[in-house]
Every structure is written in C-alpha cells, then in structure tokens.
C-alpha positions in Angstrom: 93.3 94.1 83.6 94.1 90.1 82.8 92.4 89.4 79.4 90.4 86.4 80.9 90.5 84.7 77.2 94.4 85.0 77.4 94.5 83.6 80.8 92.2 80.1 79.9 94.3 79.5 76.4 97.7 79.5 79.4 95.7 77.3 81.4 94.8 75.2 78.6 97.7 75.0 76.9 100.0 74.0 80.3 96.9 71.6 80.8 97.7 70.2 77.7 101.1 69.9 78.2 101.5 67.9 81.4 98.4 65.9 80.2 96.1 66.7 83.0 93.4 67.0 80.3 90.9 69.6 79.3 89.7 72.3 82.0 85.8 72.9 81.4 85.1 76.5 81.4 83.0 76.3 84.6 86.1 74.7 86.1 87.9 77.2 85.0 85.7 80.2 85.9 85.8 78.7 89.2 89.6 78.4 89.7 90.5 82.1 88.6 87.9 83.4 91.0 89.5 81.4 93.9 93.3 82.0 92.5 91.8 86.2 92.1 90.5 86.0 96.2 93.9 84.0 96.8 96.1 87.1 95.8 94.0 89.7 97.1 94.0 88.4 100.4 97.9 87.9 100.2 98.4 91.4 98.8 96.0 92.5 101.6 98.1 91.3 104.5 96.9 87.3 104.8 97.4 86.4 108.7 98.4 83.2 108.0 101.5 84.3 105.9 103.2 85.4 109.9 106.3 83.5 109.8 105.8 83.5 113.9 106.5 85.5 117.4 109.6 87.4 115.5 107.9 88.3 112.9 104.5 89.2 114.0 103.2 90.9 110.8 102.7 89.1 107.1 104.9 89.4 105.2 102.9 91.2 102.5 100.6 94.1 103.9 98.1 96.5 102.4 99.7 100.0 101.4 103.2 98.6 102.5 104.6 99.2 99.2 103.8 101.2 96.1 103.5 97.8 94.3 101.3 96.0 96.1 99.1 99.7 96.4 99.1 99.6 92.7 97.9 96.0 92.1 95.2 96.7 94.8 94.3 100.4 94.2 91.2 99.6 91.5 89.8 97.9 94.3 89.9 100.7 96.7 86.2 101.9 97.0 85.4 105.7 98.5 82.0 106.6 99.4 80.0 108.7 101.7 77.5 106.9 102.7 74.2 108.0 105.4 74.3 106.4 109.3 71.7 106.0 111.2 71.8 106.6 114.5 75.5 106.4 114.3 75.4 102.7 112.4 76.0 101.3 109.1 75.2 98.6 107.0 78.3 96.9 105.7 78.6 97.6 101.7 77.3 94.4 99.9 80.9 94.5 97.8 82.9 95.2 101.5 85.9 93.0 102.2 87.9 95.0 104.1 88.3 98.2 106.2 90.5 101.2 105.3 89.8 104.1 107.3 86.3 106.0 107.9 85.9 110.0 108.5 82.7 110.8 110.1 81.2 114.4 108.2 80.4 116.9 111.1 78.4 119.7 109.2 77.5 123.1 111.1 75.8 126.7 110.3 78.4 129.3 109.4 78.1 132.7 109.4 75.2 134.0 107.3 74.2 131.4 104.1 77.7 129.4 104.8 77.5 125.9 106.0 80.8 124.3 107.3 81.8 120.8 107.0 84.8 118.7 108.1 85.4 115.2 107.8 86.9 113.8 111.3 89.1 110.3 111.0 87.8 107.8 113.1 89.5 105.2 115.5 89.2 101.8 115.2 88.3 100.1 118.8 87.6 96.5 120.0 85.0 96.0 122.1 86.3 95.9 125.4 88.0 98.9 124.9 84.7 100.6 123.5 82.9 99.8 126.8 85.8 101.6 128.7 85.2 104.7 126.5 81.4 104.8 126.5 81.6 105.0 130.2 84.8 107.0 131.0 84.1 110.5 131.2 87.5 111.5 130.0 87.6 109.5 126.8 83.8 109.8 125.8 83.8 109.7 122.1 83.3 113.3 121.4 82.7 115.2 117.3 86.1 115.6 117.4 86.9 112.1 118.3 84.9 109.4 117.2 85.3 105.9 117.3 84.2 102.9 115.5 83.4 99.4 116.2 82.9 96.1 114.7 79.8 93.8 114.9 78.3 91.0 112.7 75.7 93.6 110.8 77.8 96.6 110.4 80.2 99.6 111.9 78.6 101.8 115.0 80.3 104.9 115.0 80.1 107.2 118.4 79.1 109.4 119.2 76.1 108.3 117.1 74.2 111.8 116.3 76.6 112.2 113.0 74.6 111.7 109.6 76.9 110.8 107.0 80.5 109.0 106.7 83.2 109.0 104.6 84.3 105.0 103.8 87.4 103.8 102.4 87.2 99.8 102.0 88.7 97.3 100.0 85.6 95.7 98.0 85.5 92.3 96.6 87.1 91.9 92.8 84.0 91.3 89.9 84.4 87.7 89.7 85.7 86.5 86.3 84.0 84.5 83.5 85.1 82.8 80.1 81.5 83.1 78.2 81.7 80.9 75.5 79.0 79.6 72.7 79.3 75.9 71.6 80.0 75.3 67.9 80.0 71.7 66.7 79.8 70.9 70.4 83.1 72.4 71.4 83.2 75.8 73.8 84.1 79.0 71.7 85.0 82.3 73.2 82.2 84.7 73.7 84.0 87.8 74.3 80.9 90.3 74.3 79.5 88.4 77.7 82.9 87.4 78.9 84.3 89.2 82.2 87.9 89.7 82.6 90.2 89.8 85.8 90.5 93.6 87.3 93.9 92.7 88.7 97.0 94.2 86.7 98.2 92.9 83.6 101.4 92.2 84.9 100.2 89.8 87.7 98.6 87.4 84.9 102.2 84.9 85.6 101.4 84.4 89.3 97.6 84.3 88.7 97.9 81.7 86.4 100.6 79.8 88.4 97.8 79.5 90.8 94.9 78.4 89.0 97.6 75.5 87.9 98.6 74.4 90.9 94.9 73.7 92.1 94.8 71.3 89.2 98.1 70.0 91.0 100.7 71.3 87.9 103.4 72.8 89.7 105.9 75.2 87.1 109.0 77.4 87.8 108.8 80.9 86.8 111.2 81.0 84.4 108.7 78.4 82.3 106.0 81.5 82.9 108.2 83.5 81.6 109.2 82.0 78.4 105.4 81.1 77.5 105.0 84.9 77.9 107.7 86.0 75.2 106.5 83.4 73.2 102.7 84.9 73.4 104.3 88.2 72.9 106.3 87.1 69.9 103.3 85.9 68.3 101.8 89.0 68.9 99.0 87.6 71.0 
C-alpha cells in the first residue's frame, strides 16, 4: 500500500518548491481520494481514454495485463450473496461488474446435496425482452442471464437463491489524521488511513494529486525525489 504520510510530505515538499504554498490536510485528503478514483477508473478500462473508431477499446483495460491485474487485484471483492426472487441489491462498496455465477443446489443421492455454480451472461435490455419471450432462448438453470437496472442485478430465471459476485468495490478512501501542536498539523498515524493501491504506483499517484494544484513534473523529477527518499532511508 502507499504510506499516505509519505505521500503528503511529496506533496508538500513539491508544493514547497514551485511555491504554490501549503496544502491543508483536508485539501489534501481530498485530492488523493480523487487522484486514487482517477487511476482506478483508468486501470479499469476509462471510456473516455478510446483514441476513436480505430481504436474502439481504451487503451488500458481491466485484466488486460498482469500489471494492471496486480495494481487492481486487492480491490477484487468475491462473495455469495442471497437473491430474492432472482434480484439483488447492488453491494454498498460496488463499482464495477466482473462476472456472477448463479449457485443451483439439488438432492443427491441419499444425505448428498449437489451444487454447481453456473456463469451468467450479461444482457441489455432489449436483448433481455427477446429472451424472456422466445421459447428457444428462455433463460434456463443452465443458462442464466443478468441485467442491469438503477437498484440492482435481476438474474433469470429468478427461482435461484444465492449468487456468486465478483465486482470491483470502491478503494477505502484515504486520510492524513493529524493533531495540532503549537497550531501546526502533526501526523497522527494511529487514525491515519493509507492508499490500498501498490507501493509502486505512489510516482503516478502523486503526479496527479500535483497537477490538480496545477504543478505539472516530468518523471524523471519523480524519480530522483524517490532515490533521494530512499537514500535517506525514509
């Protein structure tokens, strides 16, 4: 994870240096959260990053690489969770969809109960009124389907009790507690809450908490102020 007290001494010391003056830890707080959601939707697969017609998807995408699968993979949340009547509530930390696998659970011979999780398919909703009333494609056990509204996911056919969720859930958002001594902010590590993204991302999250406060820096500047924190064995 980002040491969040590591993160708002960069800040402050680049503040310091272009003379934008001093970020108040609210202000702060506030910037890594937005510079945390930033990322994740970029690492996610952010529609606005498609370059155009050729190039149709973005051009950073969920699970397309190992890299961005490890920077994301603390935030992938699995849980079976109870439908009813074939709906469910989104999850209050949802952000976004991975895949769902509805449980079928039958009576075996003797004691034995048998259970299989079946994936579901994702449908919009004009193709979800084709299914419900084709009798070729009517969602069956072995082929549910899910769709989207407002409240939550309906799953059909709807007589299935439980599901298995895969999402993406929103990152814990970040906070620099502090105590003030002699009127001045001082770290308060046992309340502080620090970033759940990789350690390794801290360069490009703090390049953009410092462009919001309109300093702009090459990497290579990054970089250097990261041997130097090294070297000084911070």
């Amino acid at each position: 994870m980002i040491d969040v007290n590591e993160l708002y001494k960069a800040v402050q010391f680049f503040a310091n240096k272009e003379q934008s003056g001093f970020i108040k830890p609210s202000e702060f707080n506030m910037l890594a959260d937005r510079a945390q959601m930033e990322m994740f939707m970029k690492k996610f697969g952010n529609p606005e990053l498609v370059a155009g017609p050729m190039q149709p998807f973005p051009k950073y995408s969920y699970q397309e690489t190992q890299k961005i699968s490890d920077d994301l993979r603390i935030f992938i949340k699995k849980s079976e969770l109870p439908l009813s009547s074939g709906f469910l509530n989104y999850p209050t930390d949802y952000v976004h969809y991975s895949s769902a696998r509805v449980v079928n659970v039958s009576q075996g011979t003797g004691m034995t109960i048998n259970r299989r999780e079946v994936e579901v398919s994702v449908v919009d909703d004009s193709e979800l009124g084709y299914i419900l009333n084709s009798s070729i494609v009517n969602p069956e056990p072995d082929y549910p389907v899910v769709a989207f509204y407002e409240a939550g996911l309906q799953f059909y056919p709807d007589n299935s009790e439980n599901v298995v969720l895969t999402y993406l859930r929103r990152p814990v958002k970040p906070n620099w507690a502090y105590n003030l001594v002699n009127g001045r902010p001082v770290y308060d590590a046992n309340n502080s809450i620090h970033l759940e993204f990789p350690d390794e991302t801290l360069n490009e999250m703090l390049a953009k908490i410092l462009s919001y406060v309109g300093i702009n820096l090459r990497e290579p500047q990054l970089v250097q102020y990261s041997e130097t924190q090294k070297n000084a064995g911070i």
